[in-house]
C-alpha positions in Angstrom: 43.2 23.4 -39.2 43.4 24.2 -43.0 39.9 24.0 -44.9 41.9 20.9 -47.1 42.2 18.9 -43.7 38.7 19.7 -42.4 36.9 18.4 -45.8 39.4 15.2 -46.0 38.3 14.2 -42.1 34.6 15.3 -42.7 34.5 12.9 -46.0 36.2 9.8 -44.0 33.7 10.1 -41.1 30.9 10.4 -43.4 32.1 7.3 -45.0 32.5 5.7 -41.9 28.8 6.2 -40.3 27.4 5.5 -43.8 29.0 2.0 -43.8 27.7 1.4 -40.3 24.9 2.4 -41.3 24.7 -0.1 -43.9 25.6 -2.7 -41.9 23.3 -2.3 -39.2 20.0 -2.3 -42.0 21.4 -5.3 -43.5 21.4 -7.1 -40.7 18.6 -9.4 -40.2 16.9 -10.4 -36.8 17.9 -13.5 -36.8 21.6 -12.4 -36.7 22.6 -13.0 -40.5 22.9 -10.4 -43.0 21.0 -10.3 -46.1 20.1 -7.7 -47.8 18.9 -6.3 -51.7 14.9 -7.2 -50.6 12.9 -4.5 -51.1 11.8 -3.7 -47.4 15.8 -3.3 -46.4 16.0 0.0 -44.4 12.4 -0.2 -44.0 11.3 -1.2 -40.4 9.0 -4.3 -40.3 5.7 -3.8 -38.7 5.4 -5.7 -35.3 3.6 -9.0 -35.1 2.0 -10.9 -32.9 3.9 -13.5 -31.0 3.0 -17.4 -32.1 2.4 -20.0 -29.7 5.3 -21.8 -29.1 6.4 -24.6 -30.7 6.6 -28.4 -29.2 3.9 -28.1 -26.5 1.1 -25.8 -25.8 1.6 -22.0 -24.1 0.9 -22.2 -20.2 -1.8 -20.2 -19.1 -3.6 -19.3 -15.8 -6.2 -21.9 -14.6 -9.5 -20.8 -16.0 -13.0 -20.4 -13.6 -10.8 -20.4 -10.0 -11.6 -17.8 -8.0 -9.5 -16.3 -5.0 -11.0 -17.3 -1.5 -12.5 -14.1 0.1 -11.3 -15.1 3.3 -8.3 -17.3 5.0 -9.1 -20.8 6.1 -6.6 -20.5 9.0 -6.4 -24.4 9.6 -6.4 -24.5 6.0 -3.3 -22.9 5.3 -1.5 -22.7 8.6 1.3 -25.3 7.8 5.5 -25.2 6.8 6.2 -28.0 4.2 8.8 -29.6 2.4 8.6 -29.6 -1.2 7.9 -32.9 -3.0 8.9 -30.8 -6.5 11.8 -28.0 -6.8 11.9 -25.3 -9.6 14.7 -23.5 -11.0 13.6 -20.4 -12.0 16.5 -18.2 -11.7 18.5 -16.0 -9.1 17.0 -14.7 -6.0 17.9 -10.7 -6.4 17.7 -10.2 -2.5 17.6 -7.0 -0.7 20.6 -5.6 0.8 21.1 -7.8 4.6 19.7 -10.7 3.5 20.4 -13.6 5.9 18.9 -16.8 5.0 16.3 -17.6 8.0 13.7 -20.2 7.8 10.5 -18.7 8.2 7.4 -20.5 9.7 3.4 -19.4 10.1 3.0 -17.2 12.5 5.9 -15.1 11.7 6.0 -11.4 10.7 8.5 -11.3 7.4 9.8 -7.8 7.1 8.5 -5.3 4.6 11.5 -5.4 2.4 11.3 -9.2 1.7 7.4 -9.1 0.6 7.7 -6.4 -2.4 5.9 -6.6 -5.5 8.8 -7.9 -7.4 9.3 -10.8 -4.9 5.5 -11.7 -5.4 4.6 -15.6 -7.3 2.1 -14.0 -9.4 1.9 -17.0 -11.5 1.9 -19.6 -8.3 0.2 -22.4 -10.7 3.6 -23.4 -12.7 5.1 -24.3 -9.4 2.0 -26.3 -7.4 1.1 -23.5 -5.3 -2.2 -23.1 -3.7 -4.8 -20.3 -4.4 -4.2 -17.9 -2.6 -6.7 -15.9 -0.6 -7.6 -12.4 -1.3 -5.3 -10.1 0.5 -2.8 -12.9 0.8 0.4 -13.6 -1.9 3.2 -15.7 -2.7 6.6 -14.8 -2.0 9.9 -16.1 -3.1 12.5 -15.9 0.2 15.5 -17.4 -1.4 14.6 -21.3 -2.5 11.6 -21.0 -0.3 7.6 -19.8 -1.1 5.9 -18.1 1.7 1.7 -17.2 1.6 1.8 -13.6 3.1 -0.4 -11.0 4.0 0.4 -8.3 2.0 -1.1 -6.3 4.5 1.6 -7.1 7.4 3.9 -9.4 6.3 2.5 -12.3 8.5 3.4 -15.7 6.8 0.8 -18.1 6.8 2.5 -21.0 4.9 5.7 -22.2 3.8 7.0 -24.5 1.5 10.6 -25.0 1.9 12.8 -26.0 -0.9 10.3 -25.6 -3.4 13.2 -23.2 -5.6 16.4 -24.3 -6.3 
C-alpha cells in the first residue's frame, strides 16, 4: 500500500473516532445531547442517590430482632397467600420441576442458594425468620428453610406471581 493511501485511510479513521468521540461526551444522562457547558468531557463526580419521589423509600423494620431459636408449632404450617407479589422471573436451576413443597420436607441444596434467599421478607408479609432459618423463593411459592439442611419449615403458596 503506497504511503499516499496509508495517510488518506489514517486521516478518515481519525476523523471517524474523533466524531464518536464527540458524540458520546455530548451526550447527556438523561439521553439528550447538549453540549458547549463547561464540564462537557469532564466526568461528573458521583452523587448520592435522593429518596424517591411520590412516597417514602422502604426500609427494613427497625428494633426486630431474629428469634434465637424455632418455635416449631410456631412456624410448622403450608398456607395460601391472602396477597401475591410480582417481583420478577424465577431464574431456576437446571431440572426444575414445579413440586409443592410442605414442612417437613428436605428441599435440595440447589433450590436454597444464596441468590434464591428473601432477604428483604418484610415487602412481601413474611415472618421473621429465626436465626439459622431463611426465605426462599421456589417458583411463585416462599419457603422458611434451614439453611443448614434444606428442611422446610413453612410454606406459603402463591405468595409470587
Amino acid at each position: 500500500m503506497s504511503s499516499t493511501i496509508q495517510k488518506t485511510v489514517a486521516v478518515i479513521l481519525g476523523a471517524s473516532l474523533m466524531a464518536m468521540g464527540g458524540l458520546a461526551q455530548a451526550q447527556r444522562g438523561d439521553g439528550h445531547f447538549g453540549g458547549g457547558h463547561a464540564n462537557a468531557g469532564r466526568q461528573a463526580a458521583p452523587e448520592p442517590e435522593r429518596a424517591p419521589v411520590g412516597y417514602q423509600r422502604v426500609a427494613p423494620p427497625q428494633g426486630i430482632a431474629r428469634p434465637q431459636q424455632l418455635d416449631r408449632p410456631a412456624y410448622n404450617h403450608n398456607f395460601t397467600a391472602q396477597n401475591s407479589y410480582h417481583i420478577g422471573p424465577y431464574h431456576a436451576p437446571r431440572g426444575y420441576r414445579y413440586r409443592r413443597w410442605s414442612y417437613g420436607d428436605m428441599l435440595p441444596q440447589m433450590f436454597w442458594g444464596r441468590n434464591y434467599w428473601l432477604t428483604d421478607y418484610w415487602l412481601f408479609g413474611l415472618d421473621v425468620p429465626p436465626m439459622g432459618y431463611e426465605w426462599v423463593r421456589y417458583g411463585p411459592d416462599a419457603l422458611l428453610i434451614d439453611v443448614n439442611n434444606g428442611e422446610v419449615v413453612q410454606v406459603i403458596y402463591g405468595r409470587f406471581l
